[in-house]
C-alpha positions in Angstrom: 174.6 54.5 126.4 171.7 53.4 128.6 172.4 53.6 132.3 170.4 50.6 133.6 167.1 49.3 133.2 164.6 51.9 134.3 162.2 51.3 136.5 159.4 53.3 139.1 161.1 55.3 142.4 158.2 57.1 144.2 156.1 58.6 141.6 159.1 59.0 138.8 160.8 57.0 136.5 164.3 57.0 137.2 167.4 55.1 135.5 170.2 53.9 137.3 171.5 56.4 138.0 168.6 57.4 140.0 167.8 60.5 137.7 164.4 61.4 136.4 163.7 60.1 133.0 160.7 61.6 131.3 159.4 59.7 128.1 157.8 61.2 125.6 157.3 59.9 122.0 154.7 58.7 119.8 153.4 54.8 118.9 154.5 53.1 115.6 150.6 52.2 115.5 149.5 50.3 112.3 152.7 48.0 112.2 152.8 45.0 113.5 149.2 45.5 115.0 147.8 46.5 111.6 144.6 48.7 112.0 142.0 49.6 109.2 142.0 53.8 109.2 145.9 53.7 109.4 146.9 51.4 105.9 143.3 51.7 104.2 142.1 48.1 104.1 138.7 47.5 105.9 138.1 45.3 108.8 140.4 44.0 111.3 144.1 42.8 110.5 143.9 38.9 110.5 140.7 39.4 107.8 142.8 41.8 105.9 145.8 39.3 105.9 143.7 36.4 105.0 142.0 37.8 101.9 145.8 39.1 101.0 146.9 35.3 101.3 144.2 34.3 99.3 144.8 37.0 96.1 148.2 36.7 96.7 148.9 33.0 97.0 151.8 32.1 100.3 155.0 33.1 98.4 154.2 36.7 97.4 152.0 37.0 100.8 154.7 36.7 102.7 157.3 38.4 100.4 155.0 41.9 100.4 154.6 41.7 104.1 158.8 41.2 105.2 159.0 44.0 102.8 156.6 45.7 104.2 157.2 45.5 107.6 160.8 46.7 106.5 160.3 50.2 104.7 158.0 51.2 107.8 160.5 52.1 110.3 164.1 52.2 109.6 167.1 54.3 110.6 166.1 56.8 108.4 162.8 56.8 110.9 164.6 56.1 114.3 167.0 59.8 113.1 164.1 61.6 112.6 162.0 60.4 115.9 165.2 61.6 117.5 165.6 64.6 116.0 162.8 66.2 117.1 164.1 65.0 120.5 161.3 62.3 121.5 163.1 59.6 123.3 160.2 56.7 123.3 158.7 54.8 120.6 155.8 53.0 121.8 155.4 49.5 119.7 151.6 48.0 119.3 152.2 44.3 118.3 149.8 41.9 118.0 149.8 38.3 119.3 149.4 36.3 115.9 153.0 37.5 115.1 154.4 35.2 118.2 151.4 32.1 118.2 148.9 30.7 116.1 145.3 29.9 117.5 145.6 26.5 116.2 149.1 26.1 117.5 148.5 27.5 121.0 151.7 28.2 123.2 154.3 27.5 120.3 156.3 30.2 119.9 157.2 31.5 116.3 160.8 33.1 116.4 160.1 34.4 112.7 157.9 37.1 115.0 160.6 39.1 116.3 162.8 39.6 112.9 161.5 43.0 112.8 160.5 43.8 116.5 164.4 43.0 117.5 165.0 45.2 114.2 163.2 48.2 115.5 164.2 48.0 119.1 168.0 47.7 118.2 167.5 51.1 115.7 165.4 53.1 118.2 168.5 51.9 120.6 171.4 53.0 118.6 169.7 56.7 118.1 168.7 56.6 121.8 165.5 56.1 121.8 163.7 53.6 124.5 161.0 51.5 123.5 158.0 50.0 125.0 156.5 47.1 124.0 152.2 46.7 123.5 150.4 43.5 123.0 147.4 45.5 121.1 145.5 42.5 120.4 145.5 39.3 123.0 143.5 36.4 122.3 140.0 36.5 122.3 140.3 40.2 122.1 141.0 42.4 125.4 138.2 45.0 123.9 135.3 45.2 121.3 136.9 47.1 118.4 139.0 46.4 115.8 142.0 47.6 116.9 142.3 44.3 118.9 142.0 42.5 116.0 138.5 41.5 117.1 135.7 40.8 114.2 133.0 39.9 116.9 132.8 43.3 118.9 133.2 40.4 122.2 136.0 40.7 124.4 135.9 36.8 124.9 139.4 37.5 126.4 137.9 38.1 129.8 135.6 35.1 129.7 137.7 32.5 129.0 140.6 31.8 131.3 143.1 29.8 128.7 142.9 33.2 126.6 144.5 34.4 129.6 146.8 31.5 130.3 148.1 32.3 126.4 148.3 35.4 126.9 150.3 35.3 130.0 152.5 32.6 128.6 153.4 35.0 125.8 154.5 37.7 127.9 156.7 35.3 129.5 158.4 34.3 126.1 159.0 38.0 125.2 160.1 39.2 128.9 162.7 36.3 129.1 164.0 38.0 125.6 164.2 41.5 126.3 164.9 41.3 130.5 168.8 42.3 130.4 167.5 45.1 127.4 168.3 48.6 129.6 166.9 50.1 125.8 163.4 48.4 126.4 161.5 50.5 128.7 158.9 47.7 129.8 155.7 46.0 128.4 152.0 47.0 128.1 150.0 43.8 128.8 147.2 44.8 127.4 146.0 47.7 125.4 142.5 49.5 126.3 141.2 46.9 128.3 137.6 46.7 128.8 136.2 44.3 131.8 132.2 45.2 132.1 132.5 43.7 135.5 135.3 45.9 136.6 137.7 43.4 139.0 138.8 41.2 136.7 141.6 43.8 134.8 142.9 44.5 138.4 143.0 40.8 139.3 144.5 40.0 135.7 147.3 42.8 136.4 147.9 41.2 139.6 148.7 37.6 138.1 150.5 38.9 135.2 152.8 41.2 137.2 153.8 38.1 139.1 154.4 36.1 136.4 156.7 38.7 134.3 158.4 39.3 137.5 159.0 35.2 137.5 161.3 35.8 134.7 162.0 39.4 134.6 161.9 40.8 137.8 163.4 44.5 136.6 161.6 46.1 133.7 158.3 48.2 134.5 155.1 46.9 133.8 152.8 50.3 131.8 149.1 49.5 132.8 146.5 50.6 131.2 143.4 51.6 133.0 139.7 50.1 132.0 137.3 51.3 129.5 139.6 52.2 126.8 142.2 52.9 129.5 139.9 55.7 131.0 138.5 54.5 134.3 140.0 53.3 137.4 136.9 51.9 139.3 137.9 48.3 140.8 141.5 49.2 141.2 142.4 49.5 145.0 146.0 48.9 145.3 149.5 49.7 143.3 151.6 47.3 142.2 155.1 47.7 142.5 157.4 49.0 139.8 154.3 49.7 137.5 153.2 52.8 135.7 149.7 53.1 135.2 148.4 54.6 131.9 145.3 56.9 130.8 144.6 57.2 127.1 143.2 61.4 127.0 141.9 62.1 123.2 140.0 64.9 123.3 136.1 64.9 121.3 137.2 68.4 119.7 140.1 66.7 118.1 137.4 64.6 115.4 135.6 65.7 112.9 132.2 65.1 115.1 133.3 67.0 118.2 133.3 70.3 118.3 135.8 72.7 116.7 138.2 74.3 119.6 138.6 77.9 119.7 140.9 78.2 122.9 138.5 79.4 124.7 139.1 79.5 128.8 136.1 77.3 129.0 137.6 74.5 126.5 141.1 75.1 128.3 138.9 74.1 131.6 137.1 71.1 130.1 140.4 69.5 128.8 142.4 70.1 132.2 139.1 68.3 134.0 139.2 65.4 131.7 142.8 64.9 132.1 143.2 65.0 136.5 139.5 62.8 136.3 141.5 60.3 134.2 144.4 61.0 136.1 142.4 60.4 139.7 143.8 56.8 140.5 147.7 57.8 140.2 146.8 61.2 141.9 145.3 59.7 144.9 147.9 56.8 144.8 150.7 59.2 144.2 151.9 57.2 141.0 153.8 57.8 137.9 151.8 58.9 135.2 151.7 57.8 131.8 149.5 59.3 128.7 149.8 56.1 126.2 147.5 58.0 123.6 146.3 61.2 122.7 145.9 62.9 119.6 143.7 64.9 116.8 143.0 63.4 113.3 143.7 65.7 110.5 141.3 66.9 107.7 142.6 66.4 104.1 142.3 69.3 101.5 141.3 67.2 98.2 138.5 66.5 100.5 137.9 69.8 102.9 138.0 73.2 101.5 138.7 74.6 104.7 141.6 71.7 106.0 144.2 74.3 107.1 141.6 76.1 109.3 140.4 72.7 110.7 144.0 71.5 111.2 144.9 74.7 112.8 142.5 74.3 115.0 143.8 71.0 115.9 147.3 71.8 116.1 146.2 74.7 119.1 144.3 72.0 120.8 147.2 69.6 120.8 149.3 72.4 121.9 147.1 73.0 124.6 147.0 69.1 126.3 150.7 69.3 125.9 151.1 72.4 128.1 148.9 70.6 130.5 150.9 67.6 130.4 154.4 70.4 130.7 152.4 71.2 133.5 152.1 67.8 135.8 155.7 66.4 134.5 153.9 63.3 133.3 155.5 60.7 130.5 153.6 60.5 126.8 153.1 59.0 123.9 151.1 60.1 121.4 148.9 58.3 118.7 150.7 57.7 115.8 154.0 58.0 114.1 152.9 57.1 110.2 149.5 56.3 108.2 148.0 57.2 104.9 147.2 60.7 106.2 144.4 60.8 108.6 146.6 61.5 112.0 149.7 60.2 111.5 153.6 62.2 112.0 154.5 61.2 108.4 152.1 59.8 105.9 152.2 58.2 102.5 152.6 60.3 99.5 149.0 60.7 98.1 150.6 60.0 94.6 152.4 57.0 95.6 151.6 53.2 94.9 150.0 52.6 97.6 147.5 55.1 97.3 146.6 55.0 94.3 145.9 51.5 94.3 143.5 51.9 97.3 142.0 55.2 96.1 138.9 53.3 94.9 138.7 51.0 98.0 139.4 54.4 100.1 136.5 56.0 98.6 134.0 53.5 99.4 134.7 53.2 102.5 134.0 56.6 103.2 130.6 55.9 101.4 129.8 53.6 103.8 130.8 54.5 107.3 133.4 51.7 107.5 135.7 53.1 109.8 134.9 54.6 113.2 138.1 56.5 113.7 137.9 59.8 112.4 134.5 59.4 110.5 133.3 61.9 108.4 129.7 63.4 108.7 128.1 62.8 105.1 124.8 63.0 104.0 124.2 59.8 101.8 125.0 57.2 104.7 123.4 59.3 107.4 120.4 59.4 105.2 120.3 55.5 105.0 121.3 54.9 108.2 119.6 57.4 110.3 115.9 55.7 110.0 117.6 52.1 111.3 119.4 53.6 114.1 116.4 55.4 115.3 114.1 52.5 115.1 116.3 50.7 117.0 116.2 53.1 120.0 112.8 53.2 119.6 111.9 49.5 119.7 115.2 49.0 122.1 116.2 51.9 124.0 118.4 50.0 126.1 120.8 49.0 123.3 122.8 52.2 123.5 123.6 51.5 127.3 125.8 48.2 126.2 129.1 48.0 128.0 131.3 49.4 127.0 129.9 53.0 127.6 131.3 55.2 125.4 129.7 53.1 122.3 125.9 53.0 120.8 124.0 52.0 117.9 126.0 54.2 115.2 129.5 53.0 116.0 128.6 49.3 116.6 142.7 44.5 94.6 145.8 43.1 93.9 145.4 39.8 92.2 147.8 40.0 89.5 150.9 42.2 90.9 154.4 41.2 90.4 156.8 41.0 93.5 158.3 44.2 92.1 155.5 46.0 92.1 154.7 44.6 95.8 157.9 45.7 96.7 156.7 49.4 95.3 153.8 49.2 97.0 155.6 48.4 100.3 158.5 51.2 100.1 155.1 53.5 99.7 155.7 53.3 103.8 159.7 54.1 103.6 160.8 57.5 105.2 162.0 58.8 102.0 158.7 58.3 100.2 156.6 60.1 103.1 155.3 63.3 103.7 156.1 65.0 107.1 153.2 67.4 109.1 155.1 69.7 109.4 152.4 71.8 111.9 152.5 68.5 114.1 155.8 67.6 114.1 156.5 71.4 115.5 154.7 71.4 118.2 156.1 67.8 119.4 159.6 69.4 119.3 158.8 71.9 121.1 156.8 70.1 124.1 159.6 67.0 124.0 162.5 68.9 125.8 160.1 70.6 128.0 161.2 69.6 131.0 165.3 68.7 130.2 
């Protein structure tokens, strides 16, 4: 049983009972905030689900996507999360689920079949859940993990994407506000404001506005720039946790490699207390909302298991830091088609083998940013473009958001049974675990009980 609603004493979380409650799980990414590197289909999600509708026809669309949504997490899931003693699954959702752009501020109840679902399973095995609008209207971020096709966060430039997006809080808070299981709500997931004041001015309305109809649950706030930065931010709101986001560059196959040496030890504690430097100062709770390596793939790396070994120290090593400063986590994700996930799809199941060719091209073309693979034949095309444009516009590379520059900026006639195959590809049963990484988040999740 839950013993209250937690919520933020001093710089802890605490329950009501007053005792220290230390979350650390992993995000159910790729759910019900679909993203392109984590089920295979390119582009963003409400691309992906339109050209579905349109093979598909309504019917079978939305048949394929209850199932779907079903054989990703169940109890089978929610006994395994727990049994490697992680008590927090973090849920991405994203904002179409709940309102339609050309139906703005009508709620659609249909949204929370599954969300209610997962939260009641995560509850019953003890697990606490917090909830993350990943993609607001007019897109909180450039990339496509907020469902953004225009690489313009228009969120922050039009105030009625705000209104909405405020409004929809409000729907979901009055929902889950007597839930002691919920943990709180992420308003917004990697923000970035290229002006800097108006995220902490947003997090000041918004926390006001929950509060007007749940005044108990804590608000998880992310900082700016991909949750990374603090600069603007000059108070603490109360009953709030803010949140960093601390992958490390050695964790992707263009970083480099990490050996353990004291030097790379050094780096990563540095990146984590500069990330860290708003809730130090302000004596906060700390929360790490992502982290995490990708993982190479042996039909495609001849040395995988050295690569992933690699990776596996390096993770080990950001979790000893975060042993080290008591601080909550959650890392990035829970389940894919094998590229970082906890579990992953079966390489021989449906599902993969009915995206294999789609899979393969898109590695041929650099279509995904997340874990992108030097190779030669797109490098060799590319290259000569992106260095003209540097030459002819050296200033393109310095567009906000800072961490980007010029390189990073099939199943027409299936059945419902075989849809249904296709979606249990996803079910617990039919996944592979990672084994390495599943270890090590074991071991570092009772760390401090």
């Amino acid at each position: 049983m839950a013993t209250g609603i937690l919520c933020v004493k001093d710089n802890t979380v605490v329950d009501g009972n007053g005792q220290q409650v230390v979350l650390r799980g992993a995000a159910i990414g790729g759910w019900m905030n679909m993203e392109n590197f984590i089920t295979g289909f390119p582009g963003q999600e409400s691309q992906h689900r339109a050209a579905m509708r349109r093979v598909l026809g309504t019917q079978k669309y939305e048949f394929f996507f209850d199932k779907w949504l079903e054989n990703f997490f169940t109890d089978a899931d929610a006994k395994f999360f727990s049994s490697l003693g992680l008590n927090c699954l973090r849920i991405p959702f994203n904002y179409r689920h709940f309102e339609d752009d050309m139906a703005p501020r009508v709620l659609k109840p249909a949204g929370f079949k599954h969300l209610d679902r997962v939260i009641d399973l995560c509850a019953a095995r003890g697990i606490y859940t917090i909830l993350d609008m990943h993609a607001v209207p007019g897109g909180q971020n450039p990339d496509w993990h907020s469902d953004n096709p225009t690489s313009y966060a228009a969120f922050w430039d039009y105030k009625d994407h705000q209104d909405r997006t405020v409004w929809l809080w409000q729907q979901i808070a009055a929902r889950y506000k007597d839930n002691p299981w919920v943990a709180g709500y992420n308003p917004l997931n990697e923000p970035c404001d290229p002006e800097h004041v108006r995220l902490p001015a947003f997090y000041e309305r918004i926390e006001k506005e929950i509060r007007s109809v749940d005044p108990h649950h804590i608000l998880w706030l992310d900082g700016n720039t991909f949750a990374i930065e603090w600069k603007g931010f000059d108070k603490v709101l109360p009953n709030c946790v803010y949140a960093m986001h601390d992958y490390s560059t050695m964790g992707f196959p263009t970083g480099d490699s990490y050996k353990g040496t004291p030097e790379q030890k050094e780096s990563l504690e540095r990146q984590y207390l500069r990330k860290a430097e708003f809730m130090v100062q302000n004596d906060t709770a700390i929360w790490n909302g992502e982290f995490g390596p990708v993982y190479a793939d042996p039909a495609l790396d001849a040395d995988a298991e050295t690569i992933n070994q690699d990776r596996y120290n390096l993770l080990g090593e950001q979790l000893r830091i975060y042993d080290k400063y008591n601080i909550s986590w959650s890392i990035w994700l829970y389940k894919d088609i094998g590229l970082q996930g906890m579990l992953y799809t079966n390489p021989q199941s449906k599902w993969n083998k009915t995206i294999q060719p789609l899979l393969e091209k898109k590695r041929m073309f650099w279509l995904d940013k997340w874990g992108r693979r030097p190779a030669s034949e797109p490098e060799a095309a590319l290259r000569p473009l992106l260095d003209w444009i540097d030459r002819v516009s050296p200033t393109a590379k310095l567009t906000y958001p800072t961490s980007w520059n010029t390189e990073l900026h099939v199943m027409r006639r299936i059945h419902e049974k075989e849809l249904e195959e296709l979606a249990r590809s996803f079910h617990f049963d039919e996944c592979v675990q990672r084994e390495g990484l599943n270890q090590i988040l074991k071991d570092h999740a009772r760390a401090s009980k």
